[in-house]
N, C-alpha and C positions, 0 to 999 in steps of 0.2 A: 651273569649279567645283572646282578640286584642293582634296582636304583630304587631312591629312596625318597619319597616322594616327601620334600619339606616344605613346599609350596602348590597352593593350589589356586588356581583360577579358571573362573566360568564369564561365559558371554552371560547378557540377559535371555537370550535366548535359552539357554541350557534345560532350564525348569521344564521344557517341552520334549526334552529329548532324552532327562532321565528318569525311569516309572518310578524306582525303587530305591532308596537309601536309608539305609539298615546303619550308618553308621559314618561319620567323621573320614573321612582316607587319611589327612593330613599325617605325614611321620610313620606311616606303611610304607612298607616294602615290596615291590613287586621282585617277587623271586623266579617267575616263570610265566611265561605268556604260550599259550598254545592255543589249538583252533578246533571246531567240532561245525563244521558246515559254513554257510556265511557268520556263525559267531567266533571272534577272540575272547579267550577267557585269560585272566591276568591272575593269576595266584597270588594271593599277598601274603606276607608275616607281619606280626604274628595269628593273622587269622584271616579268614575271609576271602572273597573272589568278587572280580570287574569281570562281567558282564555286557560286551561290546557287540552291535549288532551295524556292522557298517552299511546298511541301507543300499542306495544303486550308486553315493558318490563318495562314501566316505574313506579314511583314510588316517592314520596312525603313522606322525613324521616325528622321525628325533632332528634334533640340532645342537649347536654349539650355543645358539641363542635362542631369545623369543623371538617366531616370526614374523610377528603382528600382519597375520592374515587375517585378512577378513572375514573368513571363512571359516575361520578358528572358534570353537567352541569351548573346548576344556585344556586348561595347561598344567602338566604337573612338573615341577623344577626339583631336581635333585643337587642342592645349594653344596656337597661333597664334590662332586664331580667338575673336573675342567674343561674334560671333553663329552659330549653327545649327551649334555644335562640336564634338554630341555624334550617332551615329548607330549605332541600335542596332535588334538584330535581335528579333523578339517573334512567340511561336510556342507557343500555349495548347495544342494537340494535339501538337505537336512531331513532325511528321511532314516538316517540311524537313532537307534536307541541302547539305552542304558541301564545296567541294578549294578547297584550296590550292595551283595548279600554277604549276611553272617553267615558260617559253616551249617548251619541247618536249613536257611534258604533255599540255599547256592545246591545243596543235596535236592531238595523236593523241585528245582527246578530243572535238574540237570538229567534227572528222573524221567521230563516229559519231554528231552529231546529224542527227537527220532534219530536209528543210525545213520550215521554219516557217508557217504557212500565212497568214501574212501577207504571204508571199514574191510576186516574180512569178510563179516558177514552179510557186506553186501554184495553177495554173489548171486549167479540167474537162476536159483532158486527163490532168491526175495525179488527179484524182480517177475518171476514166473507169479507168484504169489499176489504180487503188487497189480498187475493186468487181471488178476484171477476175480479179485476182487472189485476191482472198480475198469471191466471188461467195455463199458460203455465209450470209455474217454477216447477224444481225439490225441493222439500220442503228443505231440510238440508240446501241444496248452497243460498235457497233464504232467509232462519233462517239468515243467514251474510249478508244480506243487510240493511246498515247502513239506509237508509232511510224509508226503511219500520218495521226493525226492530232494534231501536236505542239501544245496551247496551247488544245484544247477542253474544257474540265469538265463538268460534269453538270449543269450547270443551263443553260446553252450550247448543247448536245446535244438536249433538249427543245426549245428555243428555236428552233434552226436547224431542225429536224424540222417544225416548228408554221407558221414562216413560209417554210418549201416547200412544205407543204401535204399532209405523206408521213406514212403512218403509221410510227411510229419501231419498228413490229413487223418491216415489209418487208425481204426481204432484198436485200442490196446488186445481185446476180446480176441482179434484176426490176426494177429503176431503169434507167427508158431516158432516152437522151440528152438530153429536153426536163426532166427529171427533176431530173441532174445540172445544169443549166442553175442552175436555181432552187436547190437546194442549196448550190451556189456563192456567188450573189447574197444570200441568204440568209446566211452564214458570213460575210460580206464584210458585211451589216448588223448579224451580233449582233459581232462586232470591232468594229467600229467604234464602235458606239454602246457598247459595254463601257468604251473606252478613253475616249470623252468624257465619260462620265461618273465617269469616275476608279475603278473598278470594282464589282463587284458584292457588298455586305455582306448576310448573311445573321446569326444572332443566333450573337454571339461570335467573329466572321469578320472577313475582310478590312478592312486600313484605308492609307491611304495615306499618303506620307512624311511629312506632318506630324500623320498621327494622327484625321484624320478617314476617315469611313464612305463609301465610294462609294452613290452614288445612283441606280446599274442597276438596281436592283430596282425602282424605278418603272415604268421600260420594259418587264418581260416581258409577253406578251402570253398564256402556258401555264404557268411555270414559276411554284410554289407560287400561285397565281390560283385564286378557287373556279370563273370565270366567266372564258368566253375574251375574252380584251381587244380580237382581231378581230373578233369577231361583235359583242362591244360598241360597236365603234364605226360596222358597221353596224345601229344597232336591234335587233338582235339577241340574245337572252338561250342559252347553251348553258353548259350545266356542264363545266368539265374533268374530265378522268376522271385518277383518280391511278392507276397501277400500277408493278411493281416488273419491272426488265430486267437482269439480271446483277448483281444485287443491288442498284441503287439507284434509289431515285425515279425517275420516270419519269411526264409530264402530256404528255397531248393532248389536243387539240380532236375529238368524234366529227363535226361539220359540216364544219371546215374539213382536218383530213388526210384521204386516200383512201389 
């Protein structure tokens, strides 16, 4: 899919939203775009890597044209192409950020990311590890720590809390091993079903590269739901209880976690 970036444009805003550039993009290539938690990384030729940290709104749309959104920050136009030649960044909160690194950067940065927990080696041995050490934490609020938990959000955190069946008040320290078990399996179902369903939009949120709304919000079974979705699909009627965990939303099921 190389496009070839012959044009570039920024908002004024931009200067706030990119830390690092190491270098000109103009007339790179991006050869490959792949993903390591909430970042996209964009490979380029002949050298170097982008750096995309899509915050809680942002968003990576191609088109046949410019979209002139408002929201729009950075446009790269690949002036070869007919079709899908425009690919541009859009970010209503503007809470994403940016580098621009040369091959030696892009290495010492890529160095400090934590694994991905889509990794192999994030199995409940590292999560056994990850409670062993920081045994104090309330489970939900510490689901959003980026460095122990790369790639989980907040509506995520509820979710995986809900279909372990753990009250997202418990602390990590009290989660024994059968525990961990299902939190895993768990994280490994709301991933998964995140990404086939192209992800998860909430109002004014997430959209994906061609500008449509992911359809995970169908799927949650606690998160923003007045009525838990598992007890519903046993006959079952239970209200979620909404409260608040280091400051943000937070839904359980009182039937289904202990």
């Amino acid at each position: 899919m190389p496009f070839k970036i012959t044009k570039v444009s920024y908002s004024p805003l931009t200067n706030r939203l990119i830390k690092q550039k190491d270098f000109d993009i103009t007339n790179f290539t991006i050869k490959a775009i792949r993903r390591h938690a909430k970042w996209l990384i964009f490979d380029l030729d002949p050298y170097g890597h982008l750096l995309s940290h899509l915050g809680m709104s942002g968003s990576w749309q191609m088109s046949h044209h410019p979209l002139k959104n408002k929201h729009g920050h950075i446009e790269f136009i690949d002036e070869t192409k007919s079709d899908y030649s425009v690919l541009t960044y859009i970010d209503p909160r503007r809470f994403g950020h940016f580098y621009i690194f040369n091959n030696e950067n892009f290495n010492i940065k890529e160095s400090t990311l934590p694994i991905d927990i889509t990794s192999q080696d994030f199995d409940e041995s590292h999560i056994a590890l990850t409670f062993f050490q920081n045994s104090n934490k309330a489970l939900k609020p510490f689901l959003l720590d980026q460095k122990a938990f790369p790639g989980v959000g907040n509506y995520m955190a509820s979710e995986i809390c809900a279909r372990a069946g753990i009250l997202p008040t418990r602390l990590t320290g009290d989660i024994n091993a059968e525990e961990i078990k299902l939190i895993k399996k768990a994280m490994d179902e709301v991933v998964s079903g995140a990404i086939e369903t192209k992800g998860t939009t909430f109002s004014g949120g997430y959209r994906d590269a061609n500008g449509s709304k992911g359809e995970g919000v169908k799927h949650l079974v606690v998160f923003y739901q007045t009525l838990c979705q598992m007890c519903f699909e046993k006959e079952r009627v239970t209200k979620v209880i909404k409260t608040y965990l280091g400051g943000r939303g937070t839904y359980h099921c009182p039937h289904c976690q202990k």
